[in-house]
C-alpha angles and dihedrals in degrees: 000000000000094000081059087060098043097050099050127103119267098008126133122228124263112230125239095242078048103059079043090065105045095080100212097041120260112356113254091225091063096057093054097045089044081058100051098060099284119135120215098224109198115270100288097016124132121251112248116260111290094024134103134197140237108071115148089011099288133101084220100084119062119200 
C-alpha cells in the first residue's frame, strides 16, 4: 500500500518515524483519497488553493 502512495503524482513522501507511527501501516483512507485527486501536504503545510483539510481524520491529507 505504501509503494501506491509513494508512486502517485503530487504526493509528498511519509517519513520513516511516520510510517512508524500509523500502527497498521498506512491508513487505507489515505490511498483512496489520494486516488481520488487528494494531496497528502507535509505535517504543518498549507492545503493548495481550493482545497480544505481534514479527510480521513487527518490534516494531512487536502481535497
Amino acid at each position: 500500500m505504501l509503494k501506491n502512495i509513494l508512486n502517485l503524482e503530487n504526493v509528498q513522501h511519509i517519513t520513516k518515524s511516520e510510517q512508524k507511527k500509523i500502527k497498521g501501516g498506512i491508513p487505507e483512507c489515505w490511498v483512496y483519497a489520494i486516488e481520488a485527486g487528494c494531496v497528502l501536504i507535509p505535517v504543518g503545510g498549507t492545503c493548495p488553493v481550493n482545497t480544505m483539510p481534514g479527510i480521513c481524520d487527518t490534516s494531512r491529507l487536502c481535497c
